[in-house]
C-alpha positions as CSV (number, residue, x, y, z in Angstrom):
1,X,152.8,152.5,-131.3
2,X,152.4,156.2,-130.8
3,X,149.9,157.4,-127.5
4,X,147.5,160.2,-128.0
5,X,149.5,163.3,-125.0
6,X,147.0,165.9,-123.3
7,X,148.3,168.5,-121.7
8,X,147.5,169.5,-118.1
9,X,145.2,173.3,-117.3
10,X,145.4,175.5,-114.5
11,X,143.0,174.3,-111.4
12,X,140.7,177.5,-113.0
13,X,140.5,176.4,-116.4
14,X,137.0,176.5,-117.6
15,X,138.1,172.8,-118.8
16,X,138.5,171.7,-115.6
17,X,135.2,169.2,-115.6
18,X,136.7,167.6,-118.9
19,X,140.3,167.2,-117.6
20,X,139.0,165.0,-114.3
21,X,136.4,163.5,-116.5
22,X,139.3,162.5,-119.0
23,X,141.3,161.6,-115.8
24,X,138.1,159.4,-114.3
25,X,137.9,157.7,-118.0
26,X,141.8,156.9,-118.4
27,X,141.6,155.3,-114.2
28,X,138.1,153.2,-115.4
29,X,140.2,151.8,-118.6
30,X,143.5,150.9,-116.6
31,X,141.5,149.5,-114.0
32,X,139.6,147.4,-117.0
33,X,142.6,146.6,-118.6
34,X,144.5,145.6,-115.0
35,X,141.1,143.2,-114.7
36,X,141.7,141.7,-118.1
37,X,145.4,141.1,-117.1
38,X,144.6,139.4,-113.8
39,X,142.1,137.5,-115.5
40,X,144.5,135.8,-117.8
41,X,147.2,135.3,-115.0
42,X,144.1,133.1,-113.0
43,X,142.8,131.4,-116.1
44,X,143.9,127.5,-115.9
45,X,145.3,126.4,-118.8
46,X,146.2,122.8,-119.7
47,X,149.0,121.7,-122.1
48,X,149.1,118.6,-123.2
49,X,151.4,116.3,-125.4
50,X,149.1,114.7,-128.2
51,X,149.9,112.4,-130.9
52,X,147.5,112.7,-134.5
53,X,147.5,110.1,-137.1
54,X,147.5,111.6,-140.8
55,X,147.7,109.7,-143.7
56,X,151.9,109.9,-143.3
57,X,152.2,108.4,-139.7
58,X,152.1,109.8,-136.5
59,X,152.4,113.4,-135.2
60,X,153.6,114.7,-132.4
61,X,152.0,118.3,-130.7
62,X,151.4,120.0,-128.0
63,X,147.4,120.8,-127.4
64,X,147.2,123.5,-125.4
65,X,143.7,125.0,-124.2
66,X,141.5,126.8,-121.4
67,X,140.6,124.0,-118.4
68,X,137.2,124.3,-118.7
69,X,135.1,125.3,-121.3
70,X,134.5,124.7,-125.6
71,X,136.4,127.2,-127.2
72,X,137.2,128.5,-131.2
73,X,140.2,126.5,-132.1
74,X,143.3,127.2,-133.7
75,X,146.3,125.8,-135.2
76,X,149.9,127.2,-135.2
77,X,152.6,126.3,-137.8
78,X,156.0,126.7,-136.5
79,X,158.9,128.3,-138.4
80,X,162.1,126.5,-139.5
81,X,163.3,125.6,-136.0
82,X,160.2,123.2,-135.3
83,X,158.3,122.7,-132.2
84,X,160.2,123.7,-129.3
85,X,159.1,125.7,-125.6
86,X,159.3,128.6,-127.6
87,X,156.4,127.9,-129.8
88,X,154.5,126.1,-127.1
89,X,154.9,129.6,-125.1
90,X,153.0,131.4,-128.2
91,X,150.7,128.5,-127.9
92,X,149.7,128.9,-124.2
93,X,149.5,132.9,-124.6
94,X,147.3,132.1,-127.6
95,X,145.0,129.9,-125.0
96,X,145.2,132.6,-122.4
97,X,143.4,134.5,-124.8
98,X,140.6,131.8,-124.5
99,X,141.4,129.6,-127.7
100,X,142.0,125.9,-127.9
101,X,145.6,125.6,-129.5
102,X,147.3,122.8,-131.4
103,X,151.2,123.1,-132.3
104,X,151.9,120.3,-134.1
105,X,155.8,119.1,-135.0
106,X,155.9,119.4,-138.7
107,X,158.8,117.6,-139.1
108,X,157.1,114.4,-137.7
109,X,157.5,112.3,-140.9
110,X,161.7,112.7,-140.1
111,X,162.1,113.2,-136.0
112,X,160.0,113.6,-132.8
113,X,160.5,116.9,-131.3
114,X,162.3,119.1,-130.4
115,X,164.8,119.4,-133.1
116,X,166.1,122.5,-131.7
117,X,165.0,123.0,-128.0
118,X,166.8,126.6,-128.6
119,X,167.0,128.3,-131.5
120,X,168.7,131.5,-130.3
121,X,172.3,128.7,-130.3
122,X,172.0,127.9,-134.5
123,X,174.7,128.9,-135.8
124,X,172.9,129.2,-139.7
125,X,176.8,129.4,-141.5
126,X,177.7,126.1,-140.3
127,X,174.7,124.3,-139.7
128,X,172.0,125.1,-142.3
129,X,172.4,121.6,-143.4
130,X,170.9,120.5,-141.0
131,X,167.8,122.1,-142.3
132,X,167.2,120.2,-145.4
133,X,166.4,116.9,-144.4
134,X,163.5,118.0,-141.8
135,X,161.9,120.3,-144.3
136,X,162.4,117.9,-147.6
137,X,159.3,115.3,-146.7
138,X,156.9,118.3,-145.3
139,X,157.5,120.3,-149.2
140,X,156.5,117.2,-150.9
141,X,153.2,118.0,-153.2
142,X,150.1,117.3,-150.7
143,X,151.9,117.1,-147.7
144,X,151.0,120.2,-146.0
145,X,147.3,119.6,-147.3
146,X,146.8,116.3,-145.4
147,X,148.7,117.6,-142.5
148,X,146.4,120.4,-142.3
149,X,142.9,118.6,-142.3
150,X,144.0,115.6,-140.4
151,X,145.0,118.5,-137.6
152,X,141.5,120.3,-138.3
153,X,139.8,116.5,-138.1
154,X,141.5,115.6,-134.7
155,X,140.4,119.4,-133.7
156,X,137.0,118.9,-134.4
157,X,136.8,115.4,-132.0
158,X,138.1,117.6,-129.1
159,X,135.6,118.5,-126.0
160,X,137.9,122.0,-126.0
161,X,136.7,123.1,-128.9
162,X,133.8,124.6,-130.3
163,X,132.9,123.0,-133.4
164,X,130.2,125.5,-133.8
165,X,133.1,128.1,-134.5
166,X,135.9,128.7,-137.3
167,X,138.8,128.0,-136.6
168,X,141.8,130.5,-137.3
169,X,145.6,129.5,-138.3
170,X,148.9,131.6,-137.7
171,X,152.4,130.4,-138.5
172,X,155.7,131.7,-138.5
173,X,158.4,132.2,-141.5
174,X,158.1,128.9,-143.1
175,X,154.7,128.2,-141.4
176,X,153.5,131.3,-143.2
177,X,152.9,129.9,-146.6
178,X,151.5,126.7,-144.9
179,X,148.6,129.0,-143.5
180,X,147.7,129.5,-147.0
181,X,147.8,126.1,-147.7
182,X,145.7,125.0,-144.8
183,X,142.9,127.9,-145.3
184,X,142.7,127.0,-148.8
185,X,142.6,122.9,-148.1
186,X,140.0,123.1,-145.1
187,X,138.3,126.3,-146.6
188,X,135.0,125.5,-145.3
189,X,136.1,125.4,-141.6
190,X,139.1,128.1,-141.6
191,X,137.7,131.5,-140.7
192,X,141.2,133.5,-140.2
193,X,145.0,132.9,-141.0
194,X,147.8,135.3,-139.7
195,X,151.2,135.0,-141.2
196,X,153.9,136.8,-139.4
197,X,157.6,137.2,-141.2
198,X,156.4,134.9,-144.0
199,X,158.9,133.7,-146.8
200,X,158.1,131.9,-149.9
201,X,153.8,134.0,-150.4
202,X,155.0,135.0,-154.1
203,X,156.5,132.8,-156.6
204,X,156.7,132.6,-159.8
205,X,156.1,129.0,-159.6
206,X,151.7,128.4,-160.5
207,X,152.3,126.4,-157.0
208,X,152.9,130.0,-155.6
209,X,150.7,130.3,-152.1
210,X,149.0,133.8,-153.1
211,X,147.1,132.0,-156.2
212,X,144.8,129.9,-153.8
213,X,143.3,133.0,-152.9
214,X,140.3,132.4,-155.0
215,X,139.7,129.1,-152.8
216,X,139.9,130.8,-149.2
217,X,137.6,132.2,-147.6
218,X,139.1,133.0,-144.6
219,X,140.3,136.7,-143.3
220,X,144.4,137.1,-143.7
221,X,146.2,139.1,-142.1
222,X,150.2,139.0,-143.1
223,X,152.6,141.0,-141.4
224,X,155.8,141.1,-143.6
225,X,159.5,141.8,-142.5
226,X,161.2,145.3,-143.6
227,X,164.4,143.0,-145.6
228,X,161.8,140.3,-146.7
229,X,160.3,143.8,-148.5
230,X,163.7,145.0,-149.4
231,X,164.2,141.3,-151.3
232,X,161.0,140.8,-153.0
233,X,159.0,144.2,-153.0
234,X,156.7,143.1,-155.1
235,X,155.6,140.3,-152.8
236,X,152.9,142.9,-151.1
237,X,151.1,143.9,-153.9
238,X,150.5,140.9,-155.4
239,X,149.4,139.6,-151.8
240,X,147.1,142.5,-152.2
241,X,145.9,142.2,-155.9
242,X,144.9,138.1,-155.1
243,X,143.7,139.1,-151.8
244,X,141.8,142.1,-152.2
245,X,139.2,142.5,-149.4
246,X,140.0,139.5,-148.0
247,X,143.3,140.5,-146.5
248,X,145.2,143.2,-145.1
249,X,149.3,143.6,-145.6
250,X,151.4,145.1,-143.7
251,X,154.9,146.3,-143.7
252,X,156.7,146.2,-140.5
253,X,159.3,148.6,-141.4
254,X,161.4,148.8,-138.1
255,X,161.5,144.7,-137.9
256,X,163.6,141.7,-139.3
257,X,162.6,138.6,-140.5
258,X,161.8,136.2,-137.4
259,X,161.2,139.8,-135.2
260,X,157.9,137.5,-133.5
261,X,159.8,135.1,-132.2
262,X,161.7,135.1,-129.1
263,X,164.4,132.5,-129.3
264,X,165.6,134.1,-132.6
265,X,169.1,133.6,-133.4
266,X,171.1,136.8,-133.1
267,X,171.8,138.7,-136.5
268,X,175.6,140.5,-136.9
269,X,175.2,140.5,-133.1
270,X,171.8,142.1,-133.0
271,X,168.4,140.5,-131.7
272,X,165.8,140.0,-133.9
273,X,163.1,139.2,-131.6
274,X,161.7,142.6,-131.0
275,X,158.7,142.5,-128.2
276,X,157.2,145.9,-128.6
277,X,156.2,144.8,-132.1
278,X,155.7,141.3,-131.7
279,X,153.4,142.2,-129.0
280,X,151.7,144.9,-131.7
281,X,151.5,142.1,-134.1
282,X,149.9,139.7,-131.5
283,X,147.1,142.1,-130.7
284,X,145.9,142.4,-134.3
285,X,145.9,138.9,-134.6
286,X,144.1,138.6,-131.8
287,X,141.3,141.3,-133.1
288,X,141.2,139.3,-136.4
289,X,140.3,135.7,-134.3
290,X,138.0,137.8,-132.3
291,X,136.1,139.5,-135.4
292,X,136.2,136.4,-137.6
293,X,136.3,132.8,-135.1
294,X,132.8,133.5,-135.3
């Protein structure tokens, strides 16, 4: 992110008065923004392992909100690698932020989690396969559907949440089509949906994610890897066309698929998590929560 520079004037400099007001107005803003940080360090924050009937058996999650307090809830969809401490960790910074968060293990229907307490050790060459039988079940048609309003349900009984709020949804590479499924299934209660490094928006398939956009009403925001554009660069602007007003899309051109995660494997040798613009994407999803959780 680029930073507006001033430059410095003599002691004389008839724009004296604005430099030290500048100066007094950049010290009031740290010291604001040092108040917010020590504020999120003290808040108490409670994580707790749940367990939610749905129509397929029992789920296992982690519900992780504020100590005190209702709050706007919202539920995360892990990528690939399933629920694990690195997915609770986006869940707790999520509650920091004053939101009541549930993480559930999507591939409950096959295994309790974790299925892979570390993703940064898969080794994708020789152990894709064991991929396929954890995300068989959760592609089955309706699957994601009733996952997502027995979750929203089970929310909605919470003394955490506020009820009286929408909720909003994020999810991670695989999780990020599943945010369109669950803002399109629970349409009336789903106020926001962030997909970060999403594979799988655009098909050609009429089962495609981007053609429930006509049945959302939530605000999207989906931030979209630079070789996820390189492999489908139409993907965006058909995100766009169904979307229209209703969603923004963005190119992270510096970033690899999986770049908001931080127990990414490594790629050719290379990280992939990449914090300065994880942490870029984090802060517009937060503004979208805090515009539309409303």
């Amino acid at each position: 992110m680029s930073q507006d520079s001033y430059s410095e004037r003599d002691e004389a400099s008839p724009s004296d008065h604005s430099r030290r007001d500048f100066v007094a107005l950049s010290a009031a803003a740290g010291l604001a923004a040092s108040s917010s940080v020590v504020r999120g360090a003290e808040m108490k924050i409670v994580e707790e392992d749940v367990t939610i009937k749905t129509p397929d058996g029992t789920c296992d999650a982690a519900f992780i909100h504020p100590a005190s307090g209702a709050h706007p809830a919202v539920l995360v969809w892990t990528d690939v690698f399933g629920l694990r401490p690195a997915m609770r960790a986006i869940g707790k910074r999520m509650a920091e932020e004053g939101y009541s968060v549930l993480v559930p293990n999507p591939y409950y229907r096959t295994s309790k989690s974790p299925q892979f307490p570390d993703a940064s050790t898969f080794d994708f060459a020789a152990n894709r396969a064991q991929l396929a039988p954890l995300t068989g079940p959760l592609n089955k048609e309706g699957a994601v559907d009733s996952d997502a309003k027995a979750y929203i349900a089970w929310l909605d009984t919470q003394k955490a949440v506020d009820k009286k709020k929408k909720i909003g949804t994020q999810g991670y590479c695989m999780g990020g089509p599943l945010v369109v499924r669950t803002a399109a299934a629970v349409s009336e209660r789903v106020g926001a949906g962030g997909s970060f490094h999403g594979g799988g928006l655009v098909t050609d398939q009429p089962t495609s994610p981007h053609l429930l956009a006509p049945k959302i009403h939530a605000h999207m925001y989906f931030a979209v890897a630079s070789n996820d554009d390189q492999r489908q660069p139409d993907a965006k602007d058909k995100l766009k066309e169904a979307f229209g007003s209703k969603a923004e899309v963005e190119v992270y051109s510096t970033c690899q698929h999986g770049w908001c995660v931080s127990d990414m494997p490594l790629q050719n040798g290379s990280p992939i998590y990449n914090k300065a613009e994880a942490d870029r994407a984090w802060t517009k999803l937060v503004a979208l929560y805090k515009a539309n959780l409303v």
